[in-house]
N, C-alpha and C positions, 0 to 999 in steps of 0.2 A: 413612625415607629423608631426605638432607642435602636440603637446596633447593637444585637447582636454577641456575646459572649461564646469562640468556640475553642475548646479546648480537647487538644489530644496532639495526634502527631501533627507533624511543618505542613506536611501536604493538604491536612484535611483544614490548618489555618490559613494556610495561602489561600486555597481554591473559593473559603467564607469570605478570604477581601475582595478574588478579584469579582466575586458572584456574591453582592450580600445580599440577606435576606430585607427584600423591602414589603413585604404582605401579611396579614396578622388574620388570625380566624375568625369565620363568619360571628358575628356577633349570640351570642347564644350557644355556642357552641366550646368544649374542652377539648385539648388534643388526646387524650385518653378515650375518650367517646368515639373521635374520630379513626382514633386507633383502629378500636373493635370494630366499627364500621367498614374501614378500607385495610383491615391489613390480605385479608384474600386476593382483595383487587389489588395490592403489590406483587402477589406470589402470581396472579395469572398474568398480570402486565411481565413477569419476569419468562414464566412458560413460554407468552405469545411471542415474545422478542427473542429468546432460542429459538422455536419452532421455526419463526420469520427469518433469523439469520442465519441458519443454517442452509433452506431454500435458497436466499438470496444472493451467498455467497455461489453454490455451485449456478445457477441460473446466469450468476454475472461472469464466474468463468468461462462460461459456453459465450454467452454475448461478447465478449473481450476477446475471446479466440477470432472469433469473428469477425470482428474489428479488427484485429492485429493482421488476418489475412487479408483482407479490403484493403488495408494501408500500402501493403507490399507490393513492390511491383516484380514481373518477372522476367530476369534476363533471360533471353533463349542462348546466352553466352555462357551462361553462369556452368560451374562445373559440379560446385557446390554452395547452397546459401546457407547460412549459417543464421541463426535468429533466438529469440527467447524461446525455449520450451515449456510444454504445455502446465509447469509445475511450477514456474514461474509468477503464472497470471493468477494462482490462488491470491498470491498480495495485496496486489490491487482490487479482485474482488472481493477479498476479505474486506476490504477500506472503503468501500463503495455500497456493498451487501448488508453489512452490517449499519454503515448509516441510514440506508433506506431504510432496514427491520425497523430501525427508530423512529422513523417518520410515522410509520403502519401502525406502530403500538399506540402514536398520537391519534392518529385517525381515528381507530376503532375505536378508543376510551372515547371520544366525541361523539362516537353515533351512541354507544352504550349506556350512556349516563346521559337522564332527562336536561341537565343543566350544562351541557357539553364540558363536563368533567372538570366544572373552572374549581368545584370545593375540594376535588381529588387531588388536583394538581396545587392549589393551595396547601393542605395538607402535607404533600410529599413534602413541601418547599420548609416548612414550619417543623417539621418532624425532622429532617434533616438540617436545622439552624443556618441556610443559606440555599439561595436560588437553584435548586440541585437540578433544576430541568432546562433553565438558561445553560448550564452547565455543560447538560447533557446536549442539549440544542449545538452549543457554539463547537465541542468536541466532533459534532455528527456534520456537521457542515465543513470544520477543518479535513474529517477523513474524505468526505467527498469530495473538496478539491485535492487534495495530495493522491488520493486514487485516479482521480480525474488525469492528473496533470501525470503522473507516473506515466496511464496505458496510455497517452498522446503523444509522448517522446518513445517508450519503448516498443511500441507498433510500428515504427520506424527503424530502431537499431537493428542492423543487418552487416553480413561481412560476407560477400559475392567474391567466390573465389573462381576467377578464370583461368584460361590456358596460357594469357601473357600477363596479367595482373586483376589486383584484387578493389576491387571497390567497397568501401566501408562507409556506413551511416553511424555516428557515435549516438551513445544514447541523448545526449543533451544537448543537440547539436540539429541545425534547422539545415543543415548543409551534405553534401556526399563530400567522399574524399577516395582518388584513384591513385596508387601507388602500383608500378611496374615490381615484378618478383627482386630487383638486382637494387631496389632500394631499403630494401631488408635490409637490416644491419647485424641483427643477433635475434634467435629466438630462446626464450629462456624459461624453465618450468621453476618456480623457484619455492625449497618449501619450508614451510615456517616450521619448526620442532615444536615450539612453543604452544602454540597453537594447535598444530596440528594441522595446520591447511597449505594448500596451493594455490599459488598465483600463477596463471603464464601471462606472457609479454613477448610481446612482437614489437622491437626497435627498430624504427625506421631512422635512414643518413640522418634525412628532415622532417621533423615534424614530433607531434605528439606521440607516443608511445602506443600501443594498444594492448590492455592489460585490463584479465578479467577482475580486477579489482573495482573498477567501472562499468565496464560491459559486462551484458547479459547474456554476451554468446559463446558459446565450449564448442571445440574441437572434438570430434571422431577420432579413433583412429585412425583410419581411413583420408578424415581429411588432414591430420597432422602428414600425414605418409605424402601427402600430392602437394604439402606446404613446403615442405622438407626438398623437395624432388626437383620442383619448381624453383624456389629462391637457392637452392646448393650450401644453405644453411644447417649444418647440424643443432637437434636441441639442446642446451645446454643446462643439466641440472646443476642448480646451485642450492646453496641455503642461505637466507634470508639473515642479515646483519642485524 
């Protein structure tokens, strides 16, 4: 088959090079024909995959909560542990939930359609002037590793505050790290005007920074108060340069 001619915005030309359309319709058959035919079965494949990802998301939030507890271990030291909250894990099961719904909508059009929906899915591909379901396929597998890979390092980030010092698991990091209170160096709330946001930062003598600009874990008041108390550190509000 010739290549192909799509024209309109960058994105919808990119996405026809790096997905071209290689399939032509069954012989006998007009894409106007096939229109009338399948345009219902687009609006239900669209219903089925809301319904599905909607389900799939909160289902995988609960899973992921679950997992993120299984990960953690518990100090009986600990005074306070600090970790992702539970508003956090929509993300990743949003990136996960939603790839699955994709998979499901494939499924079902296969049991639904006598020819395992190979003329449907022809059609979509022809009717959109490139591979729109490889498309969709290699998108839905990208989310499910990045979701994958997210809740596998951030089921681990933690910041274990004890009575002589604090132990920290960074997010992207396969390691602990144990700092004494007296190796604080500055703690600092710092806030962007621009923006309109806040960064805090815990600087340590040695070492990497800890700054929710990276991590997923916030402070209490509470536990700012026994951070404070502990290291002999004032917070220090700045604004952001």
């Amino acid at each position: 088959m010739s290549e192909v001619t799509v024209h309109g915005p960058l994105i919808i030309r990119l996405v026809a090079r790096l997905f071209p359309l290689r399939q032509t319709l069954p012989e006998g058959t007009s894409l106007e024909e096939l229109k009338r035919k399948y345009l219902k079965w687009e609006r239900i494949n669209a219903l089925e995959y809301l319904v599905l990802a909607v389900g799939n998301v909160f289902a995988m939030h609960a899973a992921l909560l679950a997992y993120a507890a299984s990960r953690t271990g518990n100090d009986p030291s600990a005074v306070f542990t600090l970790r992702p909250d539970s508003e956090f894990w929509y993300f990743p099961a949003a990136l996960t939930g939603c790839a699955i719904a994709g998979f499901l909508v494939r499924v079902l059009n296969n049991l639904m359609f006598p020819d395992g929906a190979r003329e449907f899915r022809i059609f979509s591909n022809v009717n959109a002037k490139f591979d729109a379901l490889r498309m969709f396929a290699a998108m839905g597998v990208l989310c499910l590793a990045c979701g994958a890979l997210l809740s596998y390092f951030a089921a681990m980030n933690e910041l274990v505050l004890r009575q002589n010092d604090m132990v920290l698991h960074r997010l992207w990091s396969m390691h602990q790290e144990t700092y004494p209170y007296s190796a604080i160096a500055a703690i600092k709330d710092i806030h962007n005007a621009q923006n309109n946001t806040d960064v805090f930062e815990i600087d340590f003598a040695q070492g990497q920074p800890l700054s929710t600009q990276v991590e997923l874990i916030y402070f209490t008041p509470a536990q700012l108060a026994f951070l404070v108390q502990q290291s002999g550190k004032p917070i220090q509000q700045l604004a952001a340069q």
